[in-house]
Backbone as CSV, one residue per row, in Angstrom:
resi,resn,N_x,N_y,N_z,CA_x,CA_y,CA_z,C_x,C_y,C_z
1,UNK,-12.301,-21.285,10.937,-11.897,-21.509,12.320,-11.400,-20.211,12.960
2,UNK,-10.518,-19.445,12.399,-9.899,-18.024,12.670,-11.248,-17.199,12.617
3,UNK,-11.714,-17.246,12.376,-13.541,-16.268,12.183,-13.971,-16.579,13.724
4,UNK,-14.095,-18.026,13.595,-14.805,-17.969,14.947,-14.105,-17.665,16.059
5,UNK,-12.745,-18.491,16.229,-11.797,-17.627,17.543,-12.056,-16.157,17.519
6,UNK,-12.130,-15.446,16.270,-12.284,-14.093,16.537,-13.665,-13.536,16.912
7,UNK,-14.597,-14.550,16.812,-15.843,-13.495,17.156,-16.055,-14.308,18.431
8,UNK,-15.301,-15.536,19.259,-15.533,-15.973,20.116,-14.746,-14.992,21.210
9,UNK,-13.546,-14.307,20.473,-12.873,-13.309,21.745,-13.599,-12.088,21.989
10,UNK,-14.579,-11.449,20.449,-15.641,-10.447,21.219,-16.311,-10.502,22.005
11,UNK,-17.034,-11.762,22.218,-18.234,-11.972,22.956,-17.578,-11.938,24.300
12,UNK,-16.221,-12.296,24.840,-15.805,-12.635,25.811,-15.432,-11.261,26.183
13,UNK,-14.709,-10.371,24.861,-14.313,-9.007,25.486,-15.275,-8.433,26.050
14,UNK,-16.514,-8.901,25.630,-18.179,-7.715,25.689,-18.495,-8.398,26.880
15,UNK,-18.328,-9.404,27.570,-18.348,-9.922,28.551,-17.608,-9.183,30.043
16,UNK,-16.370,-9.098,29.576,-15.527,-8.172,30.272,-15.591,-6.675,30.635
17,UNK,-16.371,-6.260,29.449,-16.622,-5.248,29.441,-17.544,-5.031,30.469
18,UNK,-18.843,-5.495,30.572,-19.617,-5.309,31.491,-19.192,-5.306,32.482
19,UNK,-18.234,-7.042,33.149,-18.257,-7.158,34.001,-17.069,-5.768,35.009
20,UNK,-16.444,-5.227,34.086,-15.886,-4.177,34.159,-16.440,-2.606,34.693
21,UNK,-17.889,-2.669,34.003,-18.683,-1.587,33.823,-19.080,-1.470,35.824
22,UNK,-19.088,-2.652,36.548,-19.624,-2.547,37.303,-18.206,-2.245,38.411
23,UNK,-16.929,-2.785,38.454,-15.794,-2.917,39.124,-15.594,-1.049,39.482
24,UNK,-15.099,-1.259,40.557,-14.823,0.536,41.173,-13.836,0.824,40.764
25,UNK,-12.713,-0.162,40.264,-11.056,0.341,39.504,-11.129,0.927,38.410
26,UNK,-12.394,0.321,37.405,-12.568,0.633,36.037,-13.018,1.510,35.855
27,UNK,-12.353,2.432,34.633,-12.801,3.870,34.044,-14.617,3.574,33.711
28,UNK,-14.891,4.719,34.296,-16.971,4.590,34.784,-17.126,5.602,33.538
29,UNK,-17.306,5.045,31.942,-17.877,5.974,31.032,-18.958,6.219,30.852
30,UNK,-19.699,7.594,30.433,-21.057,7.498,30.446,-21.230,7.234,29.042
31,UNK,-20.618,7.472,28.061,-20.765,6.519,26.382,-19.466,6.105,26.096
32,UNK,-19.375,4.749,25.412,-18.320,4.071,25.377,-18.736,3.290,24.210
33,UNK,-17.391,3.687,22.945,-17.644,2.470,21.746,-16.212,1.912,21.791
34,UNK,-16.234,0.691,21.876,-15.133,-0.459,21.397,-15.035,-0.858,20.297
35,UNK,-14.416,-0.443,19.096,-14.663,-1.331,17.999,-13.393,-2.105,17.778
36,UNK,-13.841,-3.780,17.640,-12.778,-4.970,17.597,-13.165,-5.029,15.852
37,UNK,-11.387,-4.673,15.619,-11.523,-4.636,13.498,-10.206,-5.881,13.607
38,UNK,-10.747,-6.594,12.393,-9.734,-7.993,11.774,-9.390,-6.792,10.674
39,UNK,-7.915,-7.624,10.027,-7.263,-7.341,8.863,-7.999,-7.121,7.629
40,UNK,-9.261,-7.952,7.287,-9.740,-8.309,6.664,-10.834,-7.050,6.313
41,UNK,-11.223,-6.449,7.552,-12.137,-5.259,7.585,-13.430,-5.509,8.448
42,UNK,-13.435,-6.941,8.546,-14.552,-7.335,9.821,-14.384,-6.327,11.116
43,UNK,-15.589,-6.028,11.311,-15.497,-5.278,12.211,-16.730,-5.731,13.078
44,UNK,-16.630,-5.486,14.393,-17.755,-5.726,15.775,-17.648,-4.244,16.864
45,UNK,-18.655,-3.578,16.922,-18.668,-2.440,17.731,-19.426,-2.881,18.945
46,UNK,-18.564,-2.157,20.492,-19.422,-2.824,21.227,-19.771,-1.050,22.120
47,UNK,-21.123,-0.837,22.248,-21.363,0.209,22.844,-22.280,0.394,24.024
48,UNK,-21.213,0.795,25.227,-21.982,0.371,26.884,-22.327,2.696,26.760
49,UNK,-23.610,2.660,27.030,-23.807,3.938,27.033,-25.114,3.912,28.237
50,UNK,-25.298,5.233,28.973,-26.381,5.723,29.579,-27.454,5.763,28.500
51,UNK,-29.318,5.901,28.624,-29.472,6.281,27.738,-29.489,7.818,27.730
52,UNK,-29.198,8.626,28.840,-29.029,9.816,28.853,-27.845,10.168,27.655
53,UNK,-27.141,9.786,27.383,-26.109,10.017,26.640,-26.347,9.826,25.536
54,UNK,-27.025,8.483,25.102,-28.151,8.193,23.682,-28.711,9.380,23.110
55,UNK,-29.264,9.779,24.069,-30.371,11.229,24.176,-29.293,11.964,23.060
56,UNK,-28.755,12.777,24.173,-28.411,13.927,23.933,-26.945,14.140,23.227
57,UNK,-26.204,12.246,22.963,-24.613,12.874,21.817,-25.598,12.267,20.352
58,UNK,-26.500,10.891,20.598,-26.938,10.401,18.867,-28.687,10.914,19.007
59,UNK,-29.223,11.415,19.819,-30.535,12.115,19.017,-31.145,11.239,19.740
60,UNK,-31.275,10.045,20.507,-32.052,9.168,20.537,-33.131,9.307,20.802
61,UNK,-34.937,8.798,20.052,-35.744,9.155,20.915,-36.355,7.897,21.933
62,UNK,-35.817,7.838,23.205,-36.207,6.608,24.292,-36.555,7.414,25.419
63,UNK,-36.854,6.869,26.374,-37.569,7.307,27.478,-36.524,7.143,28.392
64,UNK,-35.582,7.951,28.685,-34.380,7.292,29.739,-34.891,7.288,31.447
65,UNK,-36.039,7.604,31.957,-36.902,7.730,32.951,-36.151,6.373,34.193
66,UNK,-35.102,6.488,35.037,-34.604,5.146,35.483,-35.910,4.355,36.336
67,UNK,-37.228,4.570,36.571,-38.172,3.846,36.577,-39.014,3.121,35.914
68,UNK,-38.333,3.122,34.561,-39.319,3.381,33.405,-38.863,1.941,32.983
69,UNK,-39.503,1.109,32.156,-38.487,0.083,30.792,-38.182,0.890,29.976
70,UNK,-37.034,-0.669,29.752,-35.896,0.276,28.454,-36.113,-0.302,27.578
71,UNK,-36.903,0.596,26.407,-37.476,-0.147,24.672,-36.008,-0.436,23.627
72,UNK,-35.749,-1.712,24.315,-34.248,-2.339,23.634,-34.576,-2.713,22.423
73,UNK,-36.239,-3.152,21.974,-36.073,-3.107,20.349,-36.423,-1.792,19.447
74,UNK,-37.063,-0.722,20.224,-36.567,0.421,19.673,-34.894,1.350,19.509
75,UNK,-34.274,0.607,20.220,-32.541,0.999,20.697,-32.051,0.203,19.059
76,UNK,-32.409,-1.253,19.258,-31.871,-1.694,18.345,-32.166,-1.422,16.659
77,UNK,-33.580,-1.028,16.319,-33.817,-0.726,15.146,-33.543,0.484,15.093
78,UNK,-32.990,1.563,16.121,-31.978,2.667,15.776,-30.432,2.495,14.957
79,UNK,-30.116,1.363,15.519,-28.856,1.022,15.103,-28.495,0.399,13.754
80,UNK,-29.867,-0.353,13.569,-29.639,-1.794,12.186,-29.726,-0.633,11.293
81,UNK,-29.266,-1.509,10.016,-29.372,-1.128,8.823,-29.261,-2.125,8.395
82,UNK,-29.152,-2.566,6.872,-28.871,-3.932,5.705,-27.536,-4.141,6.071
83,UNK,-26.746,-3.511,6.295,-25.254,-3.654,6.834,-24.754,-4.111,7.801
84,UNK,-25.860,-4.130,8.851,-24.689,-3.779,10.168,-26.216,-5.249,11.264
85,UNK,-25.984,-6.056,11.744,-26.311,-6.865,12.514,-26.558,-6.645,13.909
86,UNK,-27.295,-5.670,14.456,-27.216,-5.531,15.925,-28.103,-5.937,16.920
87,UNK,-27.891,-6.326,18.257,-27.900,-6.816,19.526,-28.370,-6.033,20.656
88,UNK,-29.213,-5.882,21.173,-29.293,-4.702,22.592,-29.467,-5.969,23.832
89,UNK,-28.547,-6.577,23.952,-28.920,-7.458,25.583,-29.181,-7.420,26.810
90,UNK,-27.661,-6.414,27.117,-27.785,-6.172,28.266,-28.224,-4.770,29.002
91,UNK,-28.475,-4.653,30.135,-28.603,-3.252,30.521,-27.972,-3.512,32.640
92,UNK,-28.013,-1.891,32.443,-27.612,-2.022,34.023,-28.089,-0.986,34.435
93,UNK,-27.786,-0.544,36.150,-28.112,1.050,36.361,-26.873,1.632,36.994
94,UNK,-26.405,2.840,36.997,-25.120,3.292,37.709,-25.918,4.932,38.102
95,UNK,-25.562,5.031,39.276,-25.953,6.520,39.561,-27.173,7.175,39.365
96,UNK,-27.758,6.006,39.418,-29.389,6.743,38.723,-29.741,7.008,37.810
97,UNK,-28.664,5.949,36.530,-29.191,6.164,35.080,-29.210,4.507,34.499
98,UNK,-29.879,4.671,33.745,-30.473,3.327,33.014,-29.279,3.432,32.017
99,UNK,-28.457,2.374,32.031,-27.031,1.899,30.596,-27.757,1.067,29.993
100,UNK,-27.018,0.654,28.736,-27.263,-0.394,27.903,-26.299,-0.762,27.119
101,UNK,-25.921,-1.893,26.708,-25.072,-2.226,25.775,-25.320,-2.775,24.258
102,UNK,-24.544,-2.111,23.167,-25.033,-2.725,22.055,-23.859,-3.026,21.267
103,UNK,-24.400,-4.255,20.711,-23.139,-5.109,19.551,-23.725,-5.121,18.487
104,UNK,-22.927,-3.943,17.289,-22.771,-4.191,15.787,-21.974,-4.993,15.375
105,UNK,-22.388,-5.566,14.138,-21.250,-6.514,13.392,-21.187,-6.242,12.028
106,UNK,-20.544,-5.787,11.191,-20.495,-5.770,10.035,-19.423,-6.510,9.342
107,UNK,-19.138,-6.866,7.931,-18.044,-7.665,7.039,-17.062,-6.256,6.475
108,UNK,-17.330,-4.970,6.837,-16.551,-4.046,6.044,-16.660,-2.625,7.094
109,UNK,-16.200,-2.791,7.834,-15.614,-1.250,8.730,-16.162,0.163,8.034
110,UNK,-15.823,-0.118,6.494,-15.912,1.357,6.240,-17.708,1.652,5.857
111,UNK,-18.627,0.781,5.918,-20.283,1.010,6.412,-20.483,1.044,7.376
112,UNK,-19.240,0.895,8.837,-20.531,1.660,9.815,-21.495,2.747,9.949
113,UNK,-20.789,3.725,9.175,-21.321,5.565,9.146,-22.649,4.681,8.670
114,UNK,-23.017,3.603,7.978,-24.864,4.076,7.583,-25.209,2.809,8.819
115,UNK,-24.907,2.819,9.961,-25.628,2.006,11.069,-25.983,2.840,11.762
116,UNK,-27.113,3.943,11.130,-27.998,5.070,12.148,-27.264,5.335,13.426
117,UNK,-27.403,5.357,14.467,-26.520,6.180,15.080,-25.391,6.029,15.239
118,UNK,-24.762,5.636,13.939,-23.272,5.571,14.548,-22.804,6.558,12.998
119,UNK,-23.496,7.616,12.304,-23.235,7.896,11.362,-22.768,9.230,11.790
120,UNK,-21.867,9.415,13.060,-21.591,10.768,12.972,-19.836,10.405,13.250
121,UNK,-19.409,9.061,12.543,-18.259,8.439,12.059,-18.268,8.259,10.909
122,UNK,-16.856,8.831,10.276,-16.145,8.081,8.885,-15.592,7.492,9.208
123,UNK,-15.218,6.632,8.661,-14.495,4.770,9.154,-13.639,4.716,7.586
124,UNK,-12.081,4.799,8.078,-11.995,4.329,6.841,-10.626,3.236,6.651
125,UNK,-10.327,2.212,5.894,-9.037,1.238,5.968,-8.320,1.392,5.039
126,UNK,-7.554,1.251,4.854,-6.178,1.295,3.509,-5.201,0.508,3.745
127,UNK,-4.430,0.004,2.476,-3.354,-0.453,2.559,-2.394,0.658,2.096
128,UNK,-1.373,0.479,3.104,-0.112,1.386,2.833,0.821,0.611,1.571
129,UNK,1.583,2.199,1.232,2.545,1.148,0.116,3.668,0.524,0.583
130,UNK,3.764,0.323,1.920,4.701,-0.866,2.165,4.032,-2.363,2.761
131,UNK,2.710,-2.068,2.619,2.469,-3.754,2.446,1.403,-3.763,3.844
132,UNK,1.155,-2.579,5.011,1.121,-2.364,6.273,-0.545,-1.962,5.929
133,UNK,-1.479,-1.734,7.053,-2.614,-0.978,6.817,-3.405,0.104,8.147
134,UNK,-3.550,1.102,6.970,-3.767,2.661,7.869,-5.156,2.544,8.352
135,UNK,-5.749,2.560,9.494,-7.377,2.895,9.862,-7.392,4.306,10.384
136,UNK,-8.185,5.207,9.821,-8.637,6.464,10.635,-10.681,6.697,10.486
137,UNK,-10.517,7.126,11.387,-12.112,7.483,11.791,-11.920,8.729,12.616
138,UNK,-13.081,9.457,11.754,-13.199,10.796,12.217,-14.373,10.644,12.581
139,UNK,-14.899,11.682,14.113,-16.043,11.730,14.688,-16.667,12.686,14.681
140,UNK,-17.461,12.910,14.152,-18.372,14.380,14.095,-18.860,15.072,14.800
141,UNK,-19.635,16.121,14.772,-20.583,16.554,15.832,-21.624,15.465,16.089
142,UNK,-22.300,15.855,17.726,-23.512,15.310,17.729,-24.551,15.307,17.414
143,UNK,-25.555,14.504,17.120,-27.236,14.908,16.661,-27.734,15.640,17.928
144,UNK,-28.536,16.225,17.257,-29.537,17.493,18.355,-30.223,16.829,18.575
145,UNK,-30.473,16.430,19.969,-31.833,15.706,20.307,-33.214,16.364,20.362
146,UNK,-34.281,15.760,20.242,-35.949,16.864,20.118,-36.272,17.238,21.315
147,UNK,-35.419,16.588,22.660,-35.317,17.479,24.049,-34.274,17.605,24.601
148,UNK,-33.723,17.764,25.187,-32.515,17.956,26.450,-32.859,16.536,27.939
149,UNK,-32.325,15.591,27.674,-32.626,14.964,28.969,-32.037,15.727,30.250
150,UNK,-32.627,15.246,31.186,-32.318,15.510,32.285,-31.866,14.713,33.303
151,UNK,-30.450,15.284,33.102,-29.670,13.805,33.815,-28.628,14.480,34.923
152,UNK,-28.235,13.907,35.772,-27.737,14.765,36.932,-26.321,14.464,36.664
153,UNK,-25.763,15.129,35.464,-24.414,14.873,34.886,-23.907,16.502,36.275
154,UNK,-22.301,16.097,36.528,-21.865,17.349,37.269,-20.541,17.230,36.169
155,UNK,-20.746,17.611,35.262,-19.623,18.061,34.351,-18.021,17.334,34.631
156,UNK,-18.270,16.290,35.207,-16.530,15.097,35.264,-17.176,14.062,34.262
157,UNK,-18.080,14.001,33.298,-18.713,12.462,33.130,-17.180,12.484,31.524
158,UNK,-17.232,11.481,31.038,-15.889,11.426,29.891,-16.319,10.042,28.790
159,UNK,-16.311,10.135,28.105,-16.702,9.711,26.355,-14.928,9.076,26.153
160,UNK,-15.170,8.026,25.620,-14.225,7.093,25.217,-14.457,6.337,24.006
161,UNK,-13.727,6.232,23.256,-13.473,5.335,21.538,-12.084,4.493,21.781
162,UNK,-12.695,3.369,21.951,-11.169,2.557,21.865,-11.476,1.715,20.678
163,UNK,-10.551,1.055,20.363,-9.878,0.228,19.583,-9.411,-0.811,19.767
164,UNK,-9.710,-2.042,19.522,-8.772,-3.835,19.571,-8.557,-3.448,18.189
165,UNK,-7.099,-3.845,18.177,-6.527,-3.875,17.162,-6.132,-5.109,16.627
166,UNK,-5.712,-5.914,15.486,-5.249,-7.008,15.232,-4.015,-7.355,14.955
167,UNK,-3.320,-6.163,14.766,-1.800,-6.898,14.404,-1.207,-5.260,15.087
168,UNK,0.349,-5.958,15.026,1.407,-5.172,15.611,1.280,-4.098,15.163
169,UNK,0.850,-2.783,16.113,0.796,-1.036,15.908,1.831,-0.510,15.886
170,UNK,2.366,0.282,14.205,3.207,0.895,14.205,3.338,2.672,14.824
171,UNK,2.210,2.719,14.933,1.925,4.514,15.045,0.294,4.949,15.397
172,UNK,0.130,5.530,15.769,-1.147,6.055,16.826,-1.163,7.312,17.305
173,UNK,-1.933,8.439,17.380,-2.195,9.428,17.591,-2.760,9.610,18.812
174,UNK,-2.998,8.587,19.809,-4.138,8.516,20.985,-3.739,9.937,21.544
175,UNK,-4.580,10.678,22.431,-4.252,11.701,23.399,-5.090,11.418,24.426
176,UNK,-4.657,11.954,25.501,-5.388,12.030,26.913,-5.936,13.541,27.443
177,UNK,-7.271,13.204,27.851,-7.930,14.148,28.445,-6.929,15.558,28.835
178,UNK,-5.484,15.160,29.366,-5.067,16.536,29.451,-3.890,16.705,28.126
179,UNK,-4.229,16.596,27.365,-3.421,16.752,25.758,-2.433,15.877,25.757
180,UNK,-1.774,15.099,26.603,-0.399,14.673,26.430,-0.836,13.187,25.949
181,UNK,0.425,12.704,25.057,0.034,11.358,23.659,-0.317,10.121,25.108
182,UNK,-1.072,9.785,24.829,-1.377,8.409,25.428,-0.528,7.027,25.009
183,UNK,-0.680,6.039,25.934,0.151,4.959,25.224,-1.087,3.772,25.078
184,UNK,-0.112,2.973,23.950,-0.673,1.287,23.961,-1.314,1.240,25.442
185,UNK,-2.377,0.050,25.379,-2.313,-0.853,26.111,-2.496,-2.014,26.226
186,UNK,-2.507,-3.251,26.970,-2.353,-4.471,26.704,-3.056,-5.144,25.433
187,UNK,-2.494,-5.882,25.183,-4.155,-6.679,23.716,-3.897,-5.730,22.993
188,UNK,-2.967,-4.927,22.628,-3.197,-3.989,21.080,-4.184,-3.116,21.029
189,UNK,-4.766,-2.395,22.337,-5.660,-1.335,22.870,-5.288,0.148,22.881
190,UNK,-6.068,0.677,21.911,-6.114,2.124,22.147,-7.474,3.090,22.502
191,UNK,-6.907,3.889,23.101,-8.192,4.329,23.998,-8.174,5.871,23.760
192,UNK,-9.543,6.605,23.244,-9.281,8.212,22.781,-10.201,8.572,23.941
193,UNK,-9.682,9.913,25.001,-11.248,10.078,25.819,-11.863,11.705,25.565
194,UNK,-13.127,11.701,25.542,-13.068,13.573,25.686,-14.097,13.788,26.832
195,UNK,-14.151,14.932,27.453,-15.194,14.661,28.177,-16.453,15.411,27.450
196,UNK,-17.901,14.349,28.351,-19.015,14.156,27.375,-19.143,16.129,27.150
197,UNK,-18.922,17.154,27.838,-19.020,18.276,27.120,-18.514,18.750,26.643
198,UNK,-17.319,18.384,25.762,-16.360,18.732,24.477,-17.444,17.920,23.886
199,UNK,-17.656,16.548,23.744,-18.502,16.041,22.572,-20.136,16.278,22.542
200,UNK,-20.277,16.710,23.400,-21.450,17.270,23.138,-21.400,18.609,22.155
201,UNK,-20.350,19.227,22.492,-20.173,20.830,21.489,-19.560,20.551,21.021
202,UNK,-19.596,19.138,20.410,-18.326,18.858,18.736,-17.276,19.173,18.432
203,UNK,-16.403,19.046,19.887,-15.025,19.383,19.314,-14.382,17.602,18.985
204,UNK,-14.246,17.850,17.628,-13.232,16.886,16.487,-12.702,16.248,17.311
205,UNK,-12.931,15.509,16.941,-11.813,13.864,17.271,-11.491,13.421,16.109
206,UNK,-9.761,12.922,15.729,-9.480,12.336,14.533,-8.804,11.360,15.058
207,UNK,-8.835,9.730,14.732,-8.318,8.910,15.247,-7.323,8.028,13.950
208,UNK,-6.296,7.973,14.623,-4.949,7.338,13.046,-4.292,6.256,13.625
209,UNK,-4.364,5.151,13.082,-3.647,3.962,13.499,-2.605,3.362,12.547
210,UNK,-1.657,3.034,12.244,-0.379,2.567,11.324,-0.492,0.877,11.822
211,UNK,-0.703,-0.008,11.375,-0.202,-1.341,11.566,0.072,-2.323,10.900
212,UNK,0.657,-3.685,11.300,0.927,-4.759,10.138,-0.435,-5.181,9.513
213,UNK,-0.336,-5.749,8.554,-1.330,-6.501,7.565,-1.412,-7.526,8.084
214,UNK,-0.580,-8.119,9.282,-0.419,-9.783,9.149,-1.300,-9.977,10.754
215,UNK,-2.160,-10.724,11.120,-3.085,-10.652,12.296,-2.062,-11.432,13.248
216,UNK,-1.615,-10.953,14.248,-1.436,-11.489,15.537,-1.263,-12.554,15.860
217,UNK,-3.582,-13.176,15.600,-3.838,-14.399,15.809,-3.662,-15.412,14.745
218,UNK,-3.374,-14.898,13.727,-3.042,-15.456,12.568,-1.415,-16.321,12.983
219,UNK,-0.693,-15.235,13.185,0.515,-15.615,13.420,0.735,-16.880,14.621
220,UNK,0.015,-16.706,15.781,0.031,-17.009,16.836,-0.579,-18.806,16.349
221,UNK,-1.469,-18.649,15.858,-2.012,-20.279,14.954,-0.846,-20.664,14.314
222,UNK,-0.573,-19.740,13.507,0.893,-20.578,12.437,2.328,-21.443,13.336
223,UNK,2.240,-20.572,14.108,3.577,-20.645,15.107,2.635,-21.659,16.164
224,UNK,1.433,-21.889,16.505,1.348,-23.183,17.412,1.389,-24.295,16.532
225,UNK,0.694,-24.165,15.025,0.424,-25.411,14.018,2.072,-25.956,13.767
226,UNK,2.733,-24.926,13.440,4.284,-25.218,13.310,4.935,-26.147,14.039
227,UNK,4.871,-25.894,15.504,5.219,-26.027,16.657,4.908,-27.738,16.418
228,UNK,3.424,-27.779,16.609,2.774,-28.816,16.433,3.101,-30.323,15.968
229,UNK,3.446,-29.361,14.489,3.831,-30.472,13.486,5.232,-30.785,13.380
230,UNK,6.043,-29.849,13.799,7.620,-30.043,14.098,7.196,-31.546,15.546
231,UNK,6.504,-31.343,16.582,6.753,-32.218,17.278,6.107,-33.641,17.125
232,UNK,4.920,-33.857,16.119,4.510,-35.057,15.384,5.695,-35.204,14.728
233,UNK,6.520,-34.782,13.965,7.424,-35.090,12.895,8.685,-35.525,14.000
234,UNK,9.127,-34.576,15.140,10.468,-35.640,16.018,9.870,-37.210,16.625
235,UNK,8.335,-36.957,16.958,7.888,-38.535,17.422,7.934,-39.288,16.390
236,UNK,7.571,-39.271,15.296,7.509,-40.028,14.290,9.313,-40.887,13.840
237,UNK,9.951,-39.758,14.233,11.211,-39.827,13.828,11.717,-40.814,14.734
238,UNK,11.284,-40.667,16.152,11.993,-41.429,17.132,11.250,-43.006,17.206
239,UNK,9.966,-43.043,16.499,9.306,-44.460,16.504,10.194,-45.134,15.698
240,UNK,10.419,-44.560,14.377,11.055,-45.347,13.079,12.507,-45.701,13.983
241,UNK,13.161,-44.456,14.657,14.224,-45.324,14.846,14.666,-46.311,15.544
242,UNK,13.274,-46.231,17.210,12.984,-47.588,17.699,12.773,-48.765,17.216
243,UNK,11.831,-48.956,15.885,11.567,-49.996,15.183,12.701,-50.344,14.155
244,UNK,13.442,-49.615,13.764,14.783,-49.691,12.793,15.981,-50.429,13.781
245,UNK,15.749,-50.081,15.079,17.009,-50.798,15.939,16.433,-51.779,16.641
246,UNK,15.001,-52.133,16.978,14.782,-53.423,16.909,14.589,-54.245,16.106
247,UNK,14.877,-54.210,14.823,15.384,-54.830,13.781,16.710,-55.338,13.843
248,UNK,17.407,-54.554,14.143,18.697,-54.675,13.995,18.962,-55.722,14.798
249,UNK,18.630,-55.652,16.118,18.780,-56.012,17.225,18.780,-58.029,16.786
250,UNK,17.168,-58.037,16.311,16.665,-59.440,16.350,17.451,-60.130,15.097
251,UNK,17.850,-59.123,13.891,19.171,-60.028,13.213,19.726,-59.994,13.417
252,UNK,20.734,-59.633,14.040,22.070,-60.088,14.830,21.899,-61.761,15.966
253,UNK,20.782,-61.246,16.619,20.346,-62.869,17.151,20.281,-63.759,16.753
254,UNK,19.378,-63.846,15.503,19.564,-64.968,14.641,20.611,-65.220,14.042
């Protein structure tokens, strides 16, 4: 049941996401990975990218031509492996470039690196020795693509790696575009940005997260089931004592 609430809140985040992708308030990335990780190591990556950006940060070879179709089952057999379960659904256009979105799913975080283009990440989970668990992922350089697209980037475009997290964050390294530490944000969200020409010339990203072992939604079930059954158990309590004092009641009558 906890499996599915959790892969029922991706689909809804990836939902949001889009509907986000299009809103004028929302940060306009030209590559963007979300990865939503459980305690457990389940992990779901959700990635809204140009394919100009495909091109030229993972190698891609597609036709990003915004007149052109977009070969979403060539996108997607870039991504699969035996590991990793992926999706190319949606697409959009912004500025005169063809986006697309793609959802990995894997049972173990630390195999994304072999889901083809996402192998210029180490992914890795631990348990700390106080009971807590550490995630870091380091991002590599980019693949050289076999051309240079040609995309009418004016050097503001910005690359983002966030994070849904599952349980209470003790510690985080996030930084912001102008060096200073970034904070949380709502939902247990952390957000790393560079812009796409630092990651295009591979300057390092190291990402460190500190948090509880114990899930959120885990907790959040226990404490409604609790709740729950504490208040079956006062009704129950208050029937018996209705029926215990109309007892009482009808021997004394007689």
């Amino acid at each position: 049941m906890i499996v599915r609430f959790a892969r029922l809140a991706v689909v809804l985040a990836a939902a949001a996401a889009l509907a986000a992708c299009a809103s004028p308030f929302a940060p306009q990335y030209e590559y963007e990975e979300q990865l939503y990780l459980s305690v457990d190591g389940r992990a779901t990556v959700v990635i809204d990218s140009s394919l100009h950006a495909l091109i030229a940060l993972r190698g891609a070879d597609i036709d990003p031509s915004p007149g052109g179709p977009i070969d979403r089952e060539l996108i997607r057999t870039s991504y699969e492996s035996a590991n990793c379960d992926v999706d190319v659904s949606r697409s959009w256009t912004r500025k005169g470039r063809h986006y697309v979105q793609v959802v990995i799913e894997t049972d173990d975080v630390r195999t994304l690196s072999q889901c083809g283009l996402l192998a210029w990440s180490s992914y890795a989970l631990t348990r700390l020795d106080d009971g807590g668990l550490l995630y870091q992922q380091a991002v590599g350089p980019p693949a050289k693509p076999a051309s240079e697209p040609k995309a009418n980037w004016d050097g503001s475009e910005v690359v983002a790696f966030r994070l849904h997290l599952p349980s209470r964050i003790r510690y985080h390294n996030v930084k912001l575009l102008n060096g200073e530490n970034g904070t949380q944000e709502r939902g247990n969200i952390l957000t790393w940005e560079q812009r796409l020409t630092d990651r295009r010339a591979g300057v390092p990203l190291a990402m460190r997260v500190d948090m509880d072992s114990t899930s959120i939604l885990n907790t959040t079930l226990w404490i409604f089931g609790s709740a729950f059954a504490a208040a079956v158990l006062v009704l129950v309590l208050i029937i018996w004592m209705v029926i215990r004092r109309g007892k009482k009641v009808t021997w004394t009558t007689t």
